[in-house]
C-alpha positions as CSV (number, residue, x, y, z in Angstrom):
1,X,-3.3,-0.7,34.5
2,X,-1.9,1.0,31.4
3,X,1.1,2.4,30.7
4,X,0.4,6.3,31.2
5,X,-0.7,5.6,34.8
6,X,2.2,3.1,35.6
7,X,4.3,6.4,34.4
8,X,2.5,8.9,36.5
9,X,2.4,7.0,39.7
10,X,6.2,7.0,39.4
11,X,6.5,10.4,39.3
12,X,4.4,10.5,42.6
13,X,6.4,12.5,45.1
14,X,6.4,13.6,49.1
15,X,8.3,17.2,49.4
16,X,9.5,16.8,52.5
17,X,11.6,20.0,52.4
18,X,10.3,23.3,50.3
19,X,12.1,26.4,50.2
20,X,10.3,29.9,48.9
21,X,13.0,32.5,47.7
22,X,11.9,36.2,47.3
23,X,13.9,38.2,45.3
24,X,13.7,41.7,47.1
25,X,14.4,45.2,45.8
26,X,12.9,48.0,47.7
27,X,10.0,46.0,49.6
28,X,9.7,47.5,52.5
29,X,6.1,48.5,52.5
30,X,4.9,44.8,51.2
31,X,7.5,42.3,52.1
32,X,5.7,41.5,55.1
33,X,2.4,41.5,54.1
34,X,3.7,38.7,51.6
35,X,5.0,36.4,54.3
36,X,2.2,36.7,56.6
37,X,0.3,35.1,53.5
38,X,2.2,31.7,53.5
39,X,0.5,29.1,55.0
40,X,2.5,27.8,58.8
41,X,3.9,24.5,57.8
42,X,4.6,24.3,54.1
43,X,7.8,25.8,53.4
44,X,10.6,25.2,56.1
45,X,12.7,28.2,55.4
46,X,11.9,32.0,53.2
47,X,15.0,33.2,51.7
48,X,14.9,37.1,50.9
49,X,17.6,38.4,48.7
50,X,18.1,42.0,48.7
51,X,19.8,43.2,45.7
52,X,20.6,46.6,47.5
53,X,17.6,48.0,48.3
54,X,17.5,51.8,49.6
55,X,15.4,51.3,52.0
56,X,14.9,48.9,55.2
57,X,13.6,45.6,53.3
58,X,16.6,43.4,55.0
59,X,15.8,44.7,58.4
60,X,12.5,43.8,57.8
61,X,12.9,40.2,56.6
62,X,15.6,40.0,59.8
63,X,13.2,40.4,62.1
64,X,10.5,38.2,61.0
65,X,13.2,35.4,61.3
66,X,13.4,35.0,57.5
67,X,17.2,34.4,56.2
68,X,18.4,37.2,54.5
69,X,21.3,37.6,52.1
70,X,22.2,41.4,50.8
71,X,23.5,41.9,47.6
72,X,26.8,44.7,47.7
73,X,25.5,46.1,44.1
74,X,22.3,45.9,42.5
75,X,22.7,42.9,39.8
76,X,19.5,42.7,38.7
77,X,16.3,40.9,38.5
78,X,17.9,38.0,36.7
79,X,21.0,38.8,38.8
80,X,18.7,38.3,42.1
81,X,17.3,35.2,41.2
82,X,20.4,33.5,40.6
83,X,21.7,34.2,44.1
84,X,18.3,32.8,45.2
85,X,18.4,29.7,43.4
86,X,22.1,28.9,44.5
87,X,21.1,29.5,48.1
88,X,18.0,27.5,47.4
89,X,20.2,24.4,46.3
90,X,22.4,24.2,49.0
91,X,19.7,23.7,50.9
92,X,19.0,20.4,49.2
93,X,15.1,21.1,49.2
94,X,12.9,19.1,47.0
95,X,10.7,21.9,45.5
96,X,11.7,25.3,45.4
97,X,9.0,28.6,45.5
98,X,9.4,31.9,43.9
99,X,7.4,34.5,45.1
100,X,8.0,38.5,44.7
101,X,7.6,39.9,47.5
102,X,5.5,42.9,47.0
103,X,2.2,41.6,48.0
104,X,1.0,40.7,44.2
105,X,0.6,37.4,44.2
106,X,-1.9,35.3,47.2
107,X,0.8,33.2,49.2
108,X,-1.9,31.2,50.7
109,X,-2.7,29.0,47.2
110,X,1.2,27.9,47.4
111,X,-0.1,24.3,49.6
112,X,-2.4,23.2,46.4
113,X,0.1,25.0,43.5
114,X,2.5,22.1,45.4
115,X,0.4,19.6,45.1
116,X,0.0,19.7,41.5
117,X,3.9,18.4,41.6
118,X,3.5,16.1,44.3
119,X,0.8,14.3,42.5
120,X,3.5,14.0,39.4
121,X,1.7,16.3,37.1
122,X,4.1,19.2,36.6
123,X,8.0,20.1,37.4
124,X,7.1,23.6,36.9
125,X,3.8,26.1,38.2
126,X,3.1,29.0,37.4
127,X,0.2,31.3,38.6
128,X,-1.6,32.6,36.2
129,X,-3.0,36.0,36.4
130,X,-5.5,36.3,33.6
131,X,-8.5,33.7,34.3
132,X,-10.1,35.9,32.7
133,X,-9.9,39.6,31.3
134,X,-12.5,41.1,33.5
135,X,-10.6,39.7,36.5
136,X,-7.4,40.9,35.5
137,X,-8.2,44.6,34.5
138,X,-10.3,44.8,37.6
139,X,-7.1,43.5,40.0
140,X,-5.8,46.7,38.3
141,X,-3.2,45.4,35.5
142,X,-2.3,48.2,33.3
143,X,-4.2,47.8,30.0
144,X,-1.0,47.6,28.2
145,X,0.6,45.2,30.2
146,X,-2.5,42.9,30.1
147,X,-2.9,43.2,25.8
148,X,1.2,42.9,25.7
149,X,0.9,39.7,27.9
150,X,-2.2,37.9,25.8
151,X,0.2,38.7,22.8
152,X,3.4,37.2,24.1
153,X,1.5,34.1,26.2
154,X,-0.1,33.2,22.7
155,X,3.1,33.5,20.2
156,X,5.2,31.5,23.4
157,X,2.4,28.8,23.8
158,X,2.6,28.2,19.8
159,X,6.8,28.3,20.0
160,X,7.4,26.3,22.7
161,X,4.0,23.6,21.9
162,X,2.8,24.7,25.9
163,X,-0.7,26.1,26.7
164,X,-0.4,28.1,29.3
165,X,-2.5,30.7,30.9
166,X,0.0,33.5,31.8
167,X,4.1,32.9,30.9
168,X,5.1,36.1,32.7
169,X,4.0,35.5,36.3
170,X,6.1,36.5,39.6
171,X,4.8,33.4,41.0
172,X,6.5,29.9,40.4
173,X,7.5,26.4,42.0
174,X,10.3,24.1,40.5
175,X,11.1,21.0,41.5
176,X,14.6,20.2,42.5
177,X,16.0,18.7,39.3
178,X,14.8,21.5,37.2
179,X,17.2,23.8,39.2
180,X,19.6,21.1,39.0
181,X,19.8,20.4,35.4
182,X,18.9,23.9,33.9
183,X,22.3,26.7,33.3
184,X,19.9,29.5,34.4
185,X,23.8,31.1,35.4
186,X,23.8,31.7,31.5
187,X,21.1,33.8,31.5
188,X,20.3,37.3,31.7
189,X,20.5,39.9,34.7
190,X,17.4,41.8,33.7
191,X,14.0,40.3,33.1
192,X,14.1,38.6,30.0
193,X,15.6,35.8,32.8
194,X,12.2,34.8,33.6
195,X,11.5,34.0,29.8
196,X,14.8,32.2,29.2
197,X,13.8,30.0,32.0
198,X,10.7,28.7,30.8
199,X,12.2,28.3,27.4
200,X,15.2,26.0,28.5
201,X,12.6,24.2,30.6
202,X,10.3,23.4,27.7
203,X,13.4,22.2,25.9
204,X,14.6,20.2,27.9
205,X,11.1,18.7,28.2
206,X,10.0,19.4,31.6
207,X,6.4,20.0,32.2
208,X,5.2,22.6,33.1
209,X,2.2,23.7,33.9
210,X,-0.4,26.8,35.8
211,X,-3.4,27.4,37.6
212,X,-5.4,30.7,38.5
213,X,-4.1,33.3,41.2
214,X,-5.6,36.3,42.3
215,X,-3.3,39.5,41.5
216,X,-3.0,43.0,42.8
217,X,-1.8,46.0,41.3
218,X,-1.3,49.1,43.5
219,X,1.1,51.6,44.4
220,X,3.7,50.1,47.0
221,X,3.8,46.7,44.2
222,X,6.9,46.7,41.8
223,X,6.3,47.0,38.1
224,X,8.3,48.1,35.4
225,X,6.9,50.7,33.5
226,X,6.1,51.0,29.7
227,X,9.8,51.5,28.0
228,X,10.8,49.1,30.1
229,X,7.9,46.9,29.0
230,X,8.6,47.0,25.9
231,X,12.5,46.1,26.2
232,X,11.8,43.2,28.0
233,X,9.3,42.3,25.0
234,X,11.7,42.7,22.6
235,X,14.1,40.4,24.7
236,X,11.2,37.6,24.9
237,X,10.6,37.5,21.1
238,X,14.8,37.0,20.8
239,X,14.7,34.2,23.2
240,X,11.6,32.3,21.1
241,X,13.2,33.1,18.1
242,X,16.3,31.1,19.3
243,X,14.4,28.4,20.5
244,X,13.0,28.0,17.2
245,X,16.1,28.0,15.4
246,X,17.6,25.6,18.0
247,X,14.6,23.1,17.8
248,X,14.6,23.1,13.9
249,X,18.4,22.8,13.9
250,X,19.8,25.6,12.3
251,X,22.0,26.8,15.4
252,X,22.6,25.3,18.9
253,X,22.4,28.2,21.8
254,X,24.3,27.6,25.6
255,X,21.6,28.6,27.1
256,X,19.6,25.4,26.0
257,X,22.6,23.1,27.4
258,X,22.0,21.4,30.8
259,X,24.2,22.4,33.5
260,X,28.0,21.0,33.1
261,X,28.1,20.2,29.2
């Protein structure tokens, strides 16, 4: 037996407890829909967050008998998911699901997304979006979402020396110790959270790793539009660019600093 295999069987894990946090804001119409797509059985408990929504998401999530923790003031994307990920961990779970809850992303892969990390292959998954550009465009993705997301994918894959498929997906798993060890309480409120993430992950040399998801774009499913867009990938390019000057030395960042140093 070489040593590569004697390395991956010890990485060979059995979740016995799996958490999926939503981050909810206004997702009323979908929030549902999204549950009823998770498999029975493979995550013990759904935590919604409702970063003040206007209209009836909590009550919703209340009475399909998910736990449900409402925000006084809107914090945030970023803002939400923190809240989620501290709830998350004081659960003690071993794996940890984020899913948006607004019916883009197909709950029912999550059982073999988690056994990609149970067979000691990845920390992190991803879904990716874009197997391929026909499939993408026709799951209606705005054209300009889908040319700025090849754009950033490729100049991320080449920054951080990763090769995935889609870095800007609403649909991930981490195990345990990658909430435990990464500061994501440094990061931003807004979106660029999402890309911070991934960065301090790759640093800090977890792997992480994607596999094909269905997605669908319509009406009653959150997206935020073009200016918006185009902040957020302004605020991507800042984080690579600081991951490259961190990795070649030139300045050290906090948010590439494991939690409690």
């Amino acid at each position: 037996m070489n040593v590569e295999k004697i390395q991956t069987e010890k990485r060979v894990r059995k979740f016995s407890k799996v958490i999926a946090v939503m981050p909810a804001y206004n997702a009323a119409a979908t929030i549902e829909k999204t549950y009823r797509d998770i498999p029975p059985g493979c995550v013990d408990e759904v935590i919604v967050v409702d970063d003040c929504s206007s209209d009836n998401t909590a009550e919703i999530a209340r009475k399909l008998g998910l736990t449900v923790i409402v925000h006084e003031k809107n914090t945030g994307y970023g803002g939400n998911q923190k809240t989620c990920y501290d709830e998350a961990l004081k659960r003690n779970p071993d794996a940890i699901i984020m899913i948006h809850p607004d019916y883009q992303y197909d709950g029912r892969l999550i059982p073999h997304f988690l056994g990609f990390m149970e067979k000691g292959i990845c920390d992190v998954m991803l879904g990716n979006r874009i197997r391929t550009r026909r499939e993408a465009l026709e799951g209606r993705m705005p054209l300009y979402k889908y040319i700025s997301n090849r754009i950033l994918t490729i100049i991320e894959n080449i920054v951080m020396g990763q090769n995935l498929g889609d870095f800007h997906s609403g649909f991930r798993i981490y195990t345990r110790e990658v909430l435990e060890t990464i500061d994501y309480r440094r990061n931003s409120d807004d979106f660029v959270f999402d890309t911070q993430f991934l960065a301090q992950a790759a640093h800090l040399g977890f792997r992480l790793g994607d596999a094909p998801i269905p997605v669908r774009y319509f009406p009653e499913a959150s997206s935020i539009k073009f200016r918006r867009s185009v902040r957020y990938g302004l605020g991507t390019l800042g984080v690579l660019l600081k991951y490259l000057v961190q990795k070649i030395g030139l300045a050290r960042f906090s948010i590439f600093k494991p939690k409690n140093r």
